[in-house]
C-alpha positions in Angstrom: 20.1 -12.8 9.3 17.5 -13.7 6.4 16.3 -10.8 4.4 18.5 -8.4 6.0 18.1 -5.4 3.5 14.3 -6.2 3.6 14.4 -6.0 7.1 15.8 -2.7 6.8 14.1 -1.0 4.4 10.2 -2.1 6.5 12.1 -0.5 9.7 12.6 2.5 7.3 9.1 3.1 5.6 7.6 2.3 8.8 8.6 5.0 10.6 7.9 7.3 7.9 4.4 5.5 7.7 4.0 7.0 11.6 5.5 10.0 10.6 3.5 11.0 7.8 0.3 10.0 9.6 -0.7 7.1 7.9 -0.8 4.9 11.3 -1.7 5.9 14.5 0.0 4.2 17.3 0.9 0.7 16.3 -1.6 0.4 13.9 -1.2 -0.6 10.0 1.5 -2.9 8.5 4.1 -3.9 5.8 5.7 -6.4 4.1 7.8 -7.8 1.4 7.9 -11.1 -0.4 10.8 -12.2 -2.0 10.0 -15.1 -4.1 13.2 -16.6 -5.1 13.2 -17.7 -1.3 9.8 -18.3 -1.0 9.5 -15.7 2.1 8.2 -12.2 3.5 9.3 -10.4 5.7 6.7 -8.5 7.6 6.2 -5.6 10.4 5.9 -7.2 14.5 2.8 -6.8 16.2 2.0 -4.2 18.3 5.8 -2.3 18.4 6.1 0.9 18.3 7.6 1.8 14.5 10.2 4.3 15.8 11.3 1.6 18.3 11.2 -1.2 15.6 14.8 -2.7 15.0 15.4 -4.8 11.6 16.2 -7.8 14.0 12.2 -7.2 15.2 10.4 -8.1 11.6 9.0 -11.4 11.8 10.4 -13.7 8.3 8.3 -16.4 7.7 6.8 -18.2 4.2 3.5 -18.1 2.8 2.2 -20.9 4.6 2.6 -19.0 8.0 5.7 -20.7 9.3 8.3 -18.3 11.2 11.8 -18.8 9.5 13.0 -16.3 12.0 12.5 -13.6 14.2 11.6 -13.5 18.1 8.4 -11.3 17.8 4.9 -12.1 16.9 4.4 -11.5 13.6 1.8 -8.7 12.7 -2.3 -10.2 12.9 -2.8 -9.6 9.6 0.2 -11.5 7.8 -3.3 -13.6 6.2 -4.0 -10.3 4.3 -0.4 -9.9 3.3 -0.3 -13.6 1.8 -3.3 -14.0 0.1 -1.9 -10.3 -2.2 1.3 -12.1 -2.5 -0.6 -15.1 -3.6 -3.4 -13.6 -5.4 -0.6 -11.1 -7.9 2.3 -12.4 -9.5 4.0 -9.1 -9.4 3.4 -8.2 -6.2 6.4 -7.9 -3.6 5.2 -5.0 -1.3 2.1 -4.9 0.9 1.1 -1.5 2.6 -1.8 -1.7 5.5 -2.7 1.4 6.7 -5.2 3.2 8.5 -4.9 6.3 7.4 -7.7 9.1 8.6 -9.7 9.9 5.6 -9.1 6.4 3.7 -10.5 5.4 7.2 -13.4 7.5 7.3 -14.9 6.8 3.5 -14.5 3.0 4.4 -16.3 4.0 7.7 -19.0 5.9 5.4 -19.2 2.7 3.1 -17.8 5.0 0.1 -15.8 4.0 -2.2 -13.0 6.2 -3.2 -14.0 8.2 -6.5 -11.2 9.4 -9.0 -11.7 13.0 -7.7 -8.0 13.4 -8.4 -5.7 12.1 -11.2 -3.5 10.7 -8.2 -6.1 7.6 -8.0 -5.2 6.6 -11.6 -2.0 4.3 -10.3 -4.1 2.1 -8.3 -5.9 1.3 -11.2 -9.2 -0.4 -9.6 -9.0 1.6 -6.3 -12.7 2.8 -6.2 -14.3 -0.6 -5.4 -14.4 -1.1 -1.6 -15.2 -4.4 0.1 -14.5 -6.8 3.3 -12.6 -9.4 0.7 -9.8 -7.4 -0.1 -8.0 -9.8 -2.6 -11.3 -10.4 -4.1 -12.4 -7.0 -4.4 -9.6 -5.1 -5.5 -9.3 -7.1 -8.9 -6.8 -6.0 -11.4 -6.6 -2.8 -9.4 -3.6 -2.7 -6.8 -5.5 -1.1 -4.1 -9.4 -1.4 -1.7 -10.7 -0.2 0.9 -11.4 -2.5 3.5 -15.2 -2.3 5.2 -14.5 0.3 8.4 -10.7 -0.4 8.6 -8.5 0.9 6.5 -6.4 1.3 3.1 -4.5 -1.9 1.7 -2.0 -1.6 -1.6 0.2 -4.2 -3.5 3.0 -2.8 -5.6 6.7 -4.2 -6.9 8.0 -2.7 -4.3 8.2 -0.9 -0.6 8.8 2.8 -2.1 6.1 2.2 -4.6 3.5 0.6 -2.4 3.7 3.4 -0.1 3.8 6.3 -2.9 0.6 4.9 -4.0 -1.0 4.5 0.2 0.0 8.4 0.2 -1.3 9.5 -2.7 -4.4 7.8 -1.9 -4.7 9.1 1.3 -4.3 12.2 -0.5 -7.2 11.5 -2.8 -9.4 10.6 0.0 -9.2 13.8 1.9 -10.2 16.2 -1.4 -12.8 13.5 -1.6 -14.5 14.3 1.7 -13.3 18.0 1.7 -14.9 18.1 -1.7 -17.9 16.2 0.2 -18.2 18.7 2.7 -18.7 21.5 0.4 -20.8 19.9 -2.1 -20.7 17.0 -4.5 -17.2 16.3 -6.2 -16.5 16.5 -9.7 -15.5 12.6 -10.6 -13.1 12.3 -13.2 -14.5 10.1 -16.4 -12.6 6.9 -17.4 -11.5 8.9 -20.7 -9.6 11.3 -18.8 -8.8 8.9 -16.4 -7.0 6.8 -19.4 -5.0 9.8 -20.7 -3.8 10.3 -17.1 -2.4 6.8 -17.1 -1.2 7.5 -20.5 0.7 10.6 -19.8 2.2 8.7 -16.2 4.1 6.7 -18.3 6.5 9.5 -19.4 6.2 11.3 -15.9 9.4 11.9 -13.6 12.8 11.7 -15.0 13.7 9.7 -18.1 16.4 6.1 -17.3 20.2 6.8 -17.8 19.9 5.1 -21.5 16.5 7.0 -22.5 18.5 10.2 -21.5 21.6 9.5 -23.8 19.5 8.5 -26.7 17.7 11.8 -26.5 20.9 13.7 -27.0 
């Protein structure tokens, strides 16, 4: 089976993409491009996540041709290749249709750096029908009344960054609801991205040279 551990790990984060509400039904999608083959391996369309088996994700190349897999692959493989085409370093794609991502794209608002969270996705404020186009050297946009779309080196990191979004969005139209929201300058906003490059736990080597 091609892209076995691929196929696995989408089975994986798609369930947890139903679970921690960031699709509704069958909605949203993933993917992962692994360019030393030249292929991505990307959700089926229309299965249920929490019935989706790693034999169901559809493997096919860039150019829309189905190396294997018996399912349809998802409707919006375009979106997924034209990301994969578009960054270099892209090799995970996270579609989602979160609720309040949904609702500021339904609005026509862009999603404001309320919240230091927003500072990963670099560009993420600009919202626009062509995605690829749109987003820039940011790695996410909000698509025109649909949804949330991320690129990032990997699964995990493409859907840390479609949570913390989604995060972002709801103090955003909370914050909305109350009054008008405090939007974070792009000086702070550049010591945030400064300071996230020492966040979480140092790498085994970093660790020993500290002692």
């Amino acid at each position: 089976m091609n892209l076995l551990r691929e196929r696995e790990q989408l089975t994986e984060y798609g369930k947890r993409m139903s679970r921690d509400g960031l699709s509704v039904g069958t909605s949203g999608n993933l993917s992962i491009y692994v360019p030393e083959a030249g292929l991505m391996a990307i959700t089926p369309s229309g299965l249920d996540y929490e019935a989706t088996t790693p034999a169901d994700i559809v493997v096919m190349d860039l150019d829309a041709h189905v190396v294997e897999g018996e399912r349809k692959p998802s409707s919006e493989w375009a979106l997924h290749t034209a990301f994969y085409r578009q960054y270099p370093a892209a090799r995970a794609v996270v579609h989602t249709h979160s609720m309040y991502c949904t609702v500021l794209a339904c609005l026509g608002k862009p999603l404001e750096a309320v919240h230091y969270a927003i500072a990963a996705a670099g560009a993420a404020r600009e919202l626009a029908e062509a995605a690829v186009e749109t987003c820039g050297e940011g790695k996410a946009v909000l698509l025109g009344n649909h949804g949330l779309v991320v690129w990032e080196s990997s699964l995990p990191k493409a859907f840390a960054l479609a949570r913390d979004l989604e995060f972002t969005a709801e103090l955003q139209w909370r914050a909305m609801a109350v009054g008008t929201p405090n939007i974070l300058t792009d000086g702070q906003m550049a010591e945030a991205l400064e300071r996230f490059k020492t966040y979480g736990q140092p790498k085994k080597q970093d660790a020993k040279n500290t002692n």
